[in-house]
C-alpha positions in Angstrom: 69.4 226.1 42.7 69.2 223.2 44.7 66.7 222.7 46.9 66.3 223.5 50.7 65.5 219.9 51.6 68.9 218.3 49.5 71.3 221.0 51.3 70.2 220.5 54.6 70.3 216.2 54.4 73.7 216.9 53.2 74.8 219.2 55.8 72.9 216.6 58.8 75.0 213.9 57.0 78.4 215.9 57.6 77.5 216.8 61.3 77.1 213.2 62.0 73.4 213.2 61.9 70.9 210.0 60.7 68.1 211.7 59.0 65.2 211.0 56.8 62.8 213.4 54.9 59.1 212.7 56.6 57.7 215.5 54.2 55.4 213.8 51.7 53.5 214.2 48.4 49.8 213.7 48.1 49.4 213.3 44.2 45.2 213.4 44.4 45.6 216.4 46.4 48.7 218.2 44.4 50.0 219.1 47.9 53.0 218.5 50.2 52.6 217.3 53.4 54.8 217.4 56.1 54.9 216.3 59.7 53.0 218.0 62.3 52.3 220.4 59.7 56.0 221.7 60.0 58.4 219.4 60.3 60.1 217.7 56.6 63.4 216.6 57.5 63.8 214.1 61.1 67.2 213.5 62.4 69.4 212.3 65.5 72.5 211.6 66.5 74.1 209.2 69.5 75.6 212.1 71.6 72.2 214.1 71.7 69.0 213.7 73.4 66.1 213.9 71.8 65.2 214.4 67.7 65.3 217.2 65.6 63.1 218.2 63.8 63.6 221.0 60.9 61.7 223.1 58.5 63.7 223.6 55.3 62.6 227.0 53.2 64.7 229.8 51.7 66.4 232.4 53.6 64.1 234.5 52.5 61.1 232.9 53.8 62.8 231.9 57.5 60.2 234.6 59.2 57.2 233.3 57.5 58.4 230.0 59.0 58.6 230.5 62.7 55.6 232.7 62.3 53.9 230.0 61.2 55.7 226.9 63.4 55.4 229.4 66.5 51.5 229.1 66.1 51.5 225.1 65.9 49.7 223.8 68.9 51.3 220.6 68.0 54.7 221.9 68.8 54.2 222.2 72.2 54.0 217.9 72.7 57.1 217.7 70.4 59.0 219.9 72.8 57.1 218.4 76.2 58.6 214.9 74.3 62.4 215.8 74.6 62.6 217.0 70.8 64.1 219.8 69.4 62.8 222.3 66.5 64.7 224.2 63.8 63.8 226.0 60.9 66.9 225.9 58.2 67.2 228.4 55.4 69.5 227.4 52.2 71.1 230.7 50.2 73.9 231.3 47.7 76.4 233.1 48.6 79.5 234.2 46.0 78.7 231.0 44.5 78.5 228.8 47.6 75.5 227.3 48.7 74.8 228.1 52.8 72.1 227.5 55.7 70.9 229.7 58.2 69.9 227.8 61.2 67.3 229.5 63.3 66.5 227.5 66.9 63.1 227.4 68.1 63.0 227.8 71.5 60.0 226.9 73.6 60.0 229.6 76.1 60.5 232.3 73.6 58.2 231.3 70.6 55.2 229.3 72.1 52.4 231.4 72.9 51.2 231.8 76.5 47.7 230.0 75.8 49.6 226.7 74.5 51.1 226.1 77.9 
């Protein structure tokens, strides 16, 4: 399969997107690191305010994503800055590689005591 990260810089890329991976390797460590703790692929576009940031994962693992995004005190300055957070999960389906998009909206998924 081909990973999460690589479907979703091609699908940016068709939607008129300029994006870069900001998700890194720390070889002494043997761990990936990615921005803000949540963030591995940064991308705008002319015609929209703001950047957006996504998570890239499985479809399968979408849940465990917000879950984990939701509870990033960090997010709460990345919204506050005009920026935009997704979470994208790549699947196969019949033989055709897919992305579910899940928004995260700052209302809805920031707990009360980040506010």
């Amino acid at each position: 399969m081909r990973s999460p990260t690589e479907l979703s810089l091609k699908e940016l890329k068709k939607c008129g997107y300029t994006c870069e991976v900001v998700e890194r390797w720390i070889p002494m460590a043997h761990v990936r690191k990615d921005f803000l703790g949540i963030i591995d692929i940064l991308a705008f576009k002319p015609d929209k305010f703001g950047v957006l940031g996504i998570q890239c994962t499985s479809k399968s693992n979408i849940s465990a994503r917000i879950k984990k995004a939701s509870t990033n005190e960090k997010l709460l300055d990345w919204y506050k800055s005009g920026n935009y957070f997704e979470v994208w999960g790549s699947y196969k389906d019949k033989g055709i590689y897919k992305i579910e998009k899940r928004e995260l909206v700052k209302e809805k998924f920031l707990p009360k005591r980040l506010e």
